[in-house]
N, CA, C and O atoms as a printed pandas DataFrame, in Angstrom:
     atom_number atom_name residue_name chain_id  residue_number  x_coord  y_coord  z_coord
0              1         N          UNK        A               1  -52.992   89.205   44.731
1              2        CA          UNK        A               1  -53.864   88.063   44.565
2              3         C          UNK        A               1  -55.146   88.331   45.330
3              4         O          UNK        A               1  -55.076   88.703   46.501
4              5         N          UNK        A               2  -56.565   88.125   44.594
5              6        CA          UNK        A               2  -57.486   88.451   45.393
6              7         C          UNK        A               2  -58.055   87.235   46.574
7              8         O          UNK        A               2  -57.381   86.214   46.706
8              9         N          UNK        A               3  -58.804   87.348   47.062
9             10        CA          UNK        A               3  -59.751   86.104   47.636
10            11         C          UNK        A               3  -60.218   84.841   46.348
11            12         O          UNK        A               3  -60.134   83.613   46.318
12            13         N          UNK        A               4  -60.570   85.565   45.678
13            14        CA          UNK        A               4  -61.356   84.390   45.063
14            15         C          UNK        A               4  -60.028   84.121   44.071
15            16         O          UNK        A               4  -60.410   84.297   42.914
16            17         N          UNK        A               5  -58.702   83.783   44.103
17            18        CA          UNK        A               5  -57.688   83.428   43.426
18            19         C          UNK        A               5  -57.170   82.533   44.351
19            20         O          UNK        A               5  -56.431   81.651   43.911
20            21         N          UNK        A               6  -57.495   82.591   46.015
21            22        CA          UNK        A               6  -57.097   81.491   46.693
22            23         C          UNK        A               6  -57.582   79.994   46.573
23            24         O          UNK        A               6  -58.797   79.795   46.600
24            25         N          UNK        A               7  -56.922   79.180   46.474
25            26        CA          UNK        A               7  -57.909   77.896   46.606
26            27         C          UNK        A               7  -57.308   77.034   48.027
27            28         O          UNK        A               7  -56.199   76.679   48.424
28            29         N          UNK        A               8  -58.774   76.929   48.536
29            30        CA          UNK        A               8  -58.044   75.758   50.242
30            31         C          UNK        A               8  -58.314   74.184   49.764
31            32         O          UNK        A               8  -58.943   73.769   48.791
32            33         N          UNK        A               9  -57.862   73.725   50.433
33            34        CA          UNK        A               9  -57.613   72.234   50.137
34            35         C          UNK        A               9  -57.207   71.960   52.023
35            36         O          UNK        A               9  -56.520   72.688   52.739
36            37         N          UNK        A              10  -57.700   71.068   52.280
37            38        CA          UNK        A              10  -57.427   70.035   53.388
38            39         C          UNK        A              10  -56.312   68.951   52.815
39            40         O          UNK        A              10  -56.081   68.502   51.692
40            41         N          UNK        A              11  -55.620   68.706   54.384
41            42        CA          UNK        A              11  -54.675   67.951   54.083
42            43         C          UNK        A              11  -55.177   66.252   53.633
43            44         O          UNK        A              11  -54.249   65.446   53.696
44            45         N          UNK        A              12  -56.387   65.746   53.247
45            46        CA          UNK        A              12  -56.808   64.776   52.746
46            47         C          UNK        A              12  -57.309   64.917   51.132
47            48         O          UNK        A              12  -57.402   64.067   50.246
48            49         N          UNK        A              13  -57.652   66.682   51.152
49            50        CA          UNK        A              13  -57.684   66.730   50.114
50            51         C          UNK        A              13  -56.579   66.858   48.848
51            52         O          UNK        A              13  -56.844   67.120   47.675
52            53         N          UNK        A              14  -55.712   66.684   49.240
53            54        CA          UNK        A              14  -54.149   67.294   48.558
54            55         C          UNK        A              14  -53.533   65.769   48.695
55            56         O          UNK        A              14  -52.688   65.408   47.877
56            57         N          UNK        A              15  -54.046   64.729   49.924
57            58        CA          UNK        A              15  -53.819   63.213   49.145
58            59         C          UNK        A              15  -54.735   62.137   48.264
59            60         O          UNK        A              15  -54.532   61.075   47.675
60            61         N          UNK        A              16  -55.825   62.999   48.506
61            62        CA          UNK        A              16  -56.403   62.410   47.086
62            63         C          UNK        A              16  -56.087   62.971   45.999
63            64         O          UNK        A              16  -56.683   62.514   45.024
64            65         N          UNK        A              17  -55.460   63.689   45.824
65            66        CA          UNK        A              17  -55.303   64.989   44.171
66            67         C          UNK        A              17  -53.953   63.797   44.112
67            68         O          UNK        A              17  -53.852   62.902   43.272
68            69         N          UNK        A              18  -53.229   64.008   44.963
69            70        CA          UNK        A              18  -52.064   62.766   44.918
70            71         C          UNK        A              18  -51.969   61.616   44.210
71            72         O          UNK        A              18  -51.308   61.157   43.279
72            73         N          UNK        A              19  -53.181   61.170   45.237
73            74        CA          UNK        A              19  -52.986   59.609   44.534
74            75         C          UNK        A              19  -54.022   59.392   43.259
75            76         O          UNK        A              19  -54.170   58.292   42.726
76            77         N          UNK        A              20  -54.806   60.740   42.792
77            78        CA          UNK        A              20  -54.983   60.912   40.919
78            79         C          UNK        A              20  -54.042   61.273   40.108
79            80         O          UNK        A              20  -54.255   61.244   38.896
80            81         N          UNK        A              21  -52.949   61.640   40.564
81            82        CA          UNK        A              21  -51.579   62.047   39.629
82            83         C          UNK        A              21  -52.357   63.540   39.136
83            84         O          UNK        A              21  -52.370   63.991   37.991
84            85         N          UNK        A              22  -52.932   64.092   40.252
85            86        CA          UNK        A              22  -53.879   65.519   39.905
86            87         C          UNK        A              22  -52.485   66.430   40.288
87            88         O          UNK        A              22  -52.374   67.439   39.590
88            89         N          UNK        A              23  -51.508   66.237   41.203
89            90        CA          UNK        A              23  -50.240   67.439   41.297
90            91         C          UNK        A              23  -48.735   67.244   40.691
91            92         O          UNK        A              23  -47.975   66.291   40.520
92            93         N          UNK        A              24  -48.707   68.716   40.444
93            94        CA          UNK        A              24  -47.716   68.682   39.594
94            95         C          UNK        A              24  -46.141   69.164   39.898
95            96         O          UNK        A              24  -46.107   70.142   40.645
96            97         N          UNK        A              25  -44.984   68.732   39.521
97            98        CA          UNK        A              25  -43.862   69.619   39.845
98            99         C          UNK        A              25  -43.209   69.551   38.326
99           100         O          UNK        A              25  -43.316   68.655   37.489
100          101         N          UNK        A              26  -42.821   70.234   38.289
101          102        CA          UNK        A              26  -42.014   70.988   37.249
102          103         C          UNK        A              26  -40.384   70.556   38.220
103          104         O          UNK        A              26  -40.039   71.005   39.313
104          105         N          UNK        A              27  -39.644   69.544   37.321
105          106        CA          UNK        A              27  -38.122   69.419   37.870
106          107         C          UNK        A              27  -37.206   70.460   37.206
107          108         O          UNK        A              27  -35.995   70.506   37.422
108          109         N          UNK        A              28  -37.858   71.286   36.391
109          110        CA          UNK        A              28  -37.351   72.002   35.743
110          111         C          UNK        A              28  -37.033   73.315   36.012
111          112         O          UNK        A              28  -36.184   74.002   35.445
112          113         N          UNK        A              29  -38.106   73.756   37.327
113          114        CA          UNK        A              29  -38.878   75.127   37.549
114          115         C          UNK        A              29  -36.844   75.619   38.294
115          116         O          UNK        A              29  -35.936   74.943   38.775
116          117         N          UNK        A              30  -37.004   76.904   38.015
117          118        CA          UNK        A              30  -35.995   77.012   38.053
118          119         C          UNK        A              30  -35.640   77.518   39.996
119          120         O          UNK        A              30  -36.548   77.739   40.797
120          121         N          UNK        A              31  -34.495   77.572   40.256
121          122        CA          UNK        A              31  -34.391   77.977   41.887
122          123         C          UNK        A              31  -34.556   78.886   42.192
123          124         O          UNK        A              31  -34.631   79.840   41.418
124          125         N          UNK        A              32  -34.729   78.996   43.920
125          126        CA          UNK        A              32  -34.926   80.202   44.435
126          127         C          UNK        A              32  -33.715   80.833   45.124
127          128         O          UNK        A              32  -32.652   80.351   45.514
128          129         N          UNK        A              33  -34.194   81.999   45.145
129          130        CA          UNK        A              33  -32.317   82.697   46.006
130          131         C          UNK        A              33  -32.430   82.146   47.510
131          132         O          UNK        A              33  -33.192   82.032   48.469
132          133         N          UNK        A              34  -30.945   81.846   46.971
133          134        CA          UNK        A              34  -30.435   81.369   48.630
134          135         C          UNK        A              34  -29.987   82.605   49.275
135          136         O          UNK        A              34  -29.465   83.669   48.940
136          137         N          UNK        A              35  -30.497   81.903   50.575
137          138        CA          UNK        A              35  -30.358   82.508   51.405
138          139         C          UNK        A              35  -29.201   82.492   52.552
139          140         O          UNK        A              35  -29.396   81.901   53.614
140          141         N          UNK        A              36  -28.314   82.992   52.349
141          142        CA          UNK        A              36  -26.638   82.989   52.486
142          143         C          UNK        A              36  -26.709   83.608   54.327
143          144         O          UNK        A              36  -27.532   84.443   54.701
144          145         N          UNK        A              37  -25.525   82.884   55.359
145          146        CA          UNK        A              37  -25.525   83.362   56.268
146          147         C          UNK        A              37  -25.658   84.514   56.931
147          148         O          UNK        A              37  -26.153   84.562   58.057
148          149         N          UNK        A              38  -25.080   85.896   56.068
149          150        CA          UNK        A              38  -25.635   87.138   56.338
150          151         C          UNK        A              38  -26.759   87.317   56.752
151          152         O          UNK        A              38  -27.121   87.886   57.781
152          153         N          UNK        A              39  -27.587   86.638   55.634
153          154        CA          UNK        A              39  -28.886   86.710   55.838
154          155         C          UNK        A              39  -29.439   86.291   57.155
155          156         O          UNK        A              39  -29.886   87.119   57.949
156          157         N          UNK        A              40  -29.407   84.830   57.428
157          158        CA          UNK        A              40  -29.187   84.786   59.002
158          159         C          UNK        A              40  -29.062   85.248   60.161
159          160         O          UNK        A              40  -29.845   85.159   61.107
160          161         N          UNK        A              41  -27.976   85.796   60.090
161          162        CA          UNK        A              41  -27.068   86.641   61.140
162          163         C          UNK        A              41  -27.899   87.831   61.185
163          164         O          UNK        A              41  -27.538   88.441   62.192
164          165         N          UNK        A              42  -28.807   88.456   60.617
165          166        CA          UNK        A              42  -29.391   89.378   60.665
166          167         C          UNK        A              42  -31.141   89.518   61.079
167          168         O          UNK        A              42  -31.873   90.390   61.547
168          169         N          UNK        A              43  -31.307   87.826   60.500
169          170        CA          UNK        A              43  -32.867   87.571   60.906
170          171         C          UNK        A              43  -32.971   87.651   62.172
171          172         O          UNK        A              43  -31.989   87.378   62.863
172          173         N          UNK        A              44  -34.530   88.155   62.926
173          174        CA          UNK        A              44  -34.888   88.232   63.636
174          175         C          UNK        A              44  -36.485   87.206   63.790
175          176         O          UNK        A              44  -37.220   86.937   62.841
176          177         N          UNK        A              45  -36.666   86.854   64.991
177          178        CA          UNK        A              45  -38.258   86.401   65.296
178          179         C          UNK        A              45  -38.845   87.526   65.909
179          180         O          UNK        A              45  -38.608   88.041   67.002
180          181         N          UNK        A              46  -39.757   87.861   64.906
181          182        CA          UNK        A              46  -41.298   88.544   65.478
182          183         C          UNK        A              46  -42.448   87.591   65.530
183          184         O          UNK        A              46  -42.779   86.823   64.626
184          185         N          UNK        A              47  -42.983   87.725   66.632
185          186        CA          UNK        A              47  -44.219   87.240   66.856
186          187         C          UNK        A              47  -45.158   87.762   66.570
187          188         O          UNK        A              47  -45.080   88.972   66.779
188          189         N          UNK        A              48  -46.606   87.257   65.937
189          190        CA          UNK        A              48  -47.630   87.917   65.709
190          191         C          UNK        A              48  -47.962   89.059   66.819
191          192         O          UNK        A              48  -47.816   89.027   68.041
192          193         N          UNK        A              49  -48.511   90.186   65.872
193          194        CA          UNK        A              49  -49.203   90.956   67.000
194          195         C          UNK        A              49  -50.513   90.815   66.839
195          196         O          UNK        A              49  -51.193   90.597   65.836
196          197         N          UNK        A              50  -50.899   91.039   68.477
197          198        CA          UNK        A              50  -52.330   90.508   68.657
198          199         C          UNK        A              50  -52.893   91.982   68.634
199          200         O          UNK        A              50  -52.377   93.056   68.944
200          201         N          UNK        A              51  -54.361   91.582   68.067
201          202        CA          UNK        A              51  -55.214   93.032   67.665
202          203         C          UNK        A              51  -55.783   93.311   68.999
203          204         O          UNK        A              51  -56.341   92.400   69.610
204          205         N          UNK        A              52  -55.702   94.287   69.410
205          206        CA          UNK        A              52  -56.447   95.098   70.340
206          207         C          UNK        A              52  -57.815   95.808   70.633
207          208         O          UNK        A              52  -58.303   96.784   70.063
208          209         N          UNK        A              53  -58.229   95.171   71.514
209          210        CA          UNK        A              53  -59.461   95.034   71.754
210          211         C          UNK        A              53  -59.812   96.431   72.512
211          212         O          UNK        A              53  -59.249   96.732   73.565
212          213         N          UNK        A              54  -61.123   97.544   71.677
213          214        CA          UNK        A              54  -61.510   98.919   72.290
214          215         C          UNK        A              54  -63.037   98.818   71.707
215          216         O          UNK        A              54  -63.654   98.315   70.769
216          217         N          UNK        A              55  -63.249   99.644   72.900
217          218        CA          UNK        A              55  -64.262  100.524   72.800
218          219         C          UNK        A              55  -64.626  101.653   72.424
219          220         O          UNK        A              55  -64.090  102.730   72.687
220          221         N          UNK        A              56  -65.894  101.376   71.558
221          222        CA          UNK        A              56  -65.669  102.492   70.487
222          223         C          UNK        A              56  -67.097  102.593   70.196
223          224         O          UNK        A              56  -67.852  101.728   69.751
224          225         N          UNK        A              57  -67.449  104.399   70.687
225          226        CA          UNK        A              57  -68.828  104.856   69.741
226          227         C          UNK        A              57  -68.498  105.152   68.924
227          228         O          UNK        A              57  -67.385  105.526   68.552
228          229         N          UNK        A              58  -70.045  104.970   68.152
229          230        CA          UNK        A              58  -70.006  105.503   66.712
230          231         C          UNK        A              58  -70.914  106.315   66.376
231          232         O          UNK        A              58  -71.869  106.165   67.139
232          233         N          UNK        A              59  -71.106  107.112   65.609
233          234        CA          UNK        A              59  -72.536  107.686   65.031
234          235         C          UNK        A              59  -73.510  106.812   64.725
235          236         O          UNK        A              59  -73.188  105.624   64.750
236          237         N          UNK        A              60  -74.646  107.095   64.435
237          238        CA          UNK        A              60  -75.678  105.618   64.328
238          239         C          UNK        A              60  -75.600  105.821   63.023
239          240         O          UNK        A              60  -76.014  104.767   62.540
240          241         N          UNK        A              61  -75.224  106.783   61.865
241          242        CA          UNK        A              61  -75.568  106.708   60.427
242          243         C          UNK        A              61  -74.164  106.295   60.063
243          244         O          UNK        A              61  -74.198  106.234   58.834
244          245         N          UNK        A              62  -72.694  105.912   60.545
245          246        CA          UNK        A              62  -71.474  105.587   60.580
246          247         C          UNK        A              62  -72.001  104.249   60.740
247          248         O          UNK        A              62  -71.962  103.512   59.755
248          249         N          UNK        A              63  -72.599  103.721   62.071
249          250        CA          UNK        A              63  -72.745  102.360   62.052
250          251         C          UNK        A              63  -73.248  101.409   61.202
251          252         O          UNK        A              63  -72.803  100.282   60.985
252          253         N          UNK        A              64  -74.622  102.183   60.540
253          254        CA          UNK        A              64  -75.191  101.782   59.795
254          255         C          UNK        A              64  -74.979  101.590   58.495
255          256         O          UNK        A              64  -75.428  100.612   57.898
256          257         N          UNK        A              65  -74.055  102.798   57.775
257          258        CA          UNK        A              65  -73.320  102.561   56.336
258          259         C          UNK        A              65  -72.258  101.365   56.414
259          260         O          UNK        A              65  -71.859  100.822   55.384
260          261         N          UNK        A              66  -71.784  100.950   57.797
261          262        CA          UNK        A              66  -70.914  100.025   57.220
262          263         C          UNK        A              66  -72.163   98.901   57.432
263          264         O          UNK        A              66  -72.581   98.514   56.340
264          265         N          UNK        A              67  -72.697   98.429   58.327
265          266        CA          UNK        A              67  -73.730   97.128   58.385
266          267         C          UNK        A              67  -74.425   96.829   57.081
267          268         O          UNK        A              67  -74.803   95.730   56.674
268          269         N          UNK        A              68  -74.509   97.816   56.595
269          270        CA          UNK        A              68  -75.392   97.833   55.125
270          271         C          UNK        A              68  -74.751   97.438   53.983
271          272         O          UNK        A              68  -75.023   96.710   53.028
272          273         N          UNK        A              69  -73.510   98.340   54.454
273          274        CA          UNK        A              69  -72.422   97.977   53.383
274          275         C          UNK        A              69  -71.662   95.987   53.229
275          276         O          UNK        A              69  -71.225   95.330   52.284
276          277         N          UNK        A              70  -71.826   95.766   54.404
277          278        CA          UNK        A              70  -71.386   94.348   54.661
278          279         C          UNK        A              70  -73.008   93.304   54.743
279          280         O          UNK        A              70  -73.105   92.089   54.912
280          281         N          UNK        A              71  -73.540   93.804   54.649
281          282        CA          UNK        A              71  -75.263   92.723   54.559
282          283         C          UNK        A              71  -75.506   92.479   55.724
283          284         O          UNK        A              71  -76.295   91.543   55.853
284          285         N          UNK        A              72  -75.012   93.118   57.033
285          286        CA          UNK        A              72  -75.214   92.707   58.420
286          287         C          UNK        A              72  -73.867   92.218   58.982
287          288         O          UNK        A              72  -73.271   92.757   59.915
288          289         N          UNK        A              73  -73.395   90.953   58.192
289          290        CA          UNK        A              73  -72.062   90.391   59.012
290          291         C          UNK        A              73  -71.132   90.655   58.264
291          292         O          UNK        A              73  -71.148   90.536   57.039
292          293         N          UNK        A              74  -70.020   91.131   59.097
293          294        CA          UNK        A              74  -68.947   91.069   59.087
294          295         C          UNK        A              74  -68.420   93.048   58.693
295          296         O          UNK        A              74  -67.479   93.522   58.057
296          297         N          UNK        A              75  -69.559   93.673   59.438
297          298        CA          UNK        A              75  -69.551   95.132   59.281
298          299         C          UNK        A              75  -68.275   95.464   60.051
299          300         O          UNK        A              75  -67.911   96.578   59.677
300          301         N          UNK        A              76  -67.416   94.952   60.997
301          302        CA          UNK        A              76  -66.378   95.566   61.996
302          303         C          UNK        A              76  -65.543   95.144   61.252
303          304         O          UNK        A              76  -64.629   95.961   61.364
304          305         N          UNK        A              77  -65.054   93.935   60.122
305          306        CA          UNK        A              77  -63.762   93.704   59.851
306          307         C          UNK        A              77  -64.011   94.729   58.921
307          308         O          UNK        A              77  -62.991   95.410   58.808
308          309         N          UNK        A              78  -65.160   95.239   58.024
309          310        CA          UNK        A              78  -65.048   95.825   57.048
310          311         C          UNK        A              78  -64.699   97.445   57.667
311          312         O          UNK        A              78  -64.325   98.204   56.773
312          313         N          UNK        A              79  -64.753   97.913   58.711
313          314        CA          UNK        A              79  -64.426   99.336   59.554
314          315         C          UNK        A              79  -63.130   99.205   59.334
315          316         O          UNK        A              79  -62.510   99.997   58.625
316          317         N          UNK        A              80  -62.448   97.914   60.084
317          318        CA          UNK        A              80  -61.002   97.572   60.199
318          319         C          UNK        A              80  -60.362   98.047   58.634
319          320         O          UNK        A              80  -59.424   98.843   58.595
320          321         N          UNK        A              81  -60.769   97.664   57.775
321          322        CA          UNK        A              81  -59.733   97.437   56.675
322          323         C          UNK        A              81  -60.245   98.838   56.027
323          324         O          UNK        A              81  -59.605   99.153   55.023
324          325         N          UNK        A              82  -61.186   99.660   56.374
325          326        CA          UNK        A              82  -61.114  101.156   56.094
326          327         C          UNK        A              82  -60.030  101.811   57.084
327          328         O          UNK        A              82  -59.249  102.612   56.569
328          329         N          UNK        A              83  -59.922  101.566   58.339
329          330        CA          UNK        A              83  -59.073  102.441   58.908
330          331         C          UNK        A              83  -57.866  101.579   58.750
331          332         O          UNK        A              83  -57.006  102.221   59.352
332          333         N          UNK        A              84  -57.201  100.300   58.206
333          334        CA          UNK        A              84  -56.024  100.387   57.635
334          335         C          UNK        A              84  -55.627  100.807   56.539
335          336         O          UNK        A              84  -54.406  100.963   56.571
336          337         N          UNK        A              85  -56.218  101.153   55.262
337          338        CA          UNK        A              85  -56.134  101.924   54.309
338          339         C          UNK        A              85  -55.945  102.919   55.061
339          340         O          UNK        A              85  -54.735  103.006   54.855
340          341         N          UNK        A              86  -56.140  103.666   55.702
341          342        CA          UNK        A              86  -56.388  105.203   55.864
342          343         C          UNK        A              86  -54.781  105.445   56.623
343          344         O          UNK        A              86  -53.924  106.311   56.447
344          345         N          UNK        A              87  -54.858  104.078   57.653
345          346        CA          UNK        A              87  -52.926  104.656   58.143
346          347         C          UNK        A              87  -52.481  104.071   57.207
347          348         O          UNK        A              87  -51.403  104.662   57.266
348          349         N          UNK        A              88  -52.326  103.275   56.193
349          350        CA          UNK        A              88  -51.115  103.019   55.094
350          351         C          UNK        A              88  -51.017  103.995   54.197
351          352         O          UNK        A              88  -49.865  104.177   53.803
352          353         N          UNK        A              89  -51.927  104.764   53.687
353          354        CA          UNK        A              89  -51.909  106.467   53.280
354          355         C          UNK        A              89  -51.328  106.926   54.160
355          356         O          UNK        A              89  -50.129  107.077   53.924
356          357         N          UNK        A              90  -51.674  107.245   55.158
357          358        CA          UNK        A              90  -50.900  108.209   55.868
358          359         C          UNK        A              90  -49.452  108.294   56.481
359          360         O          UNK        A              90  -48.765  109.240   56.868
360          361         N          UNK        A              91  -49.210  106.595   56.400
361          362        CA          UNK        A              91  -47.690  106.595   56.918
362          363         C          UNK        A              91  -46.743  107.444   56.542
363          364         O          UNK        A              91  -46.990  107.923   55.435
364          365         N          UNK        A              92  -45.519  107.913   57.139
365          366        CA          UNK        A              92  -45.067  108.587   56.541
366          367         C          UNK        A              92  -43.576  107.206   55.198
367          368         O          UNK        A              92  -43.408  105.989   55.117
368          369         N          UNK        A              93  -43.018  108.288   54.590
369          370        CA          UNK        A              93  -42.283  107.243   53.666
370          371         C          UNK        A              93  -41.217  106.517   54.198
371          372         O          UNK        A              93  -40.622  105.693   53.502
């Protein structure tokens, strides 16, 4: 699913769609798999991991292809999601 396939809604906005008879359920839609005690017995809690904060030179023509590439803002998340592509290639299987 891309970005622009998400839609946000506030929780005032999802009671006005409400009280237009704007949402829908399907009593029909069929179920989801249960999830049987095994399953349980085996779950674990992970907590988010928090991103780690470094310091980092760059080349000035490295810096600049991504700033350019992003219109100015938001050039570091766009670094980020090049060097996670690059370890999800590389993971091993």
């Amino acid at each position: 699913m891309s970005e622009s396939d998400i839609r946000r809604a506030s929780l005032a906005d999802i009671r006005r769609m409400k009280d237009r008879n704007e949402l829908f359920h399907d009593p029909n839609a069929p179920e989801g798999e249960s999830l049987d005690a095994e399953f349980w017995a085996k779950a674990k809690i992970e907590g988010p991991k928090r991103p780690r904060s470094v310091h980092l030179k760059l080349d000035p023509d490295v810096f600049e292809f991504f700033h350019q590439q992003a219109g100015g803002k938001g050039h570091l998340t766009k670094m980020q999601a090049v060097l996670k592509a690059y370890v999800t290639a590389h993971k091993n299987p």
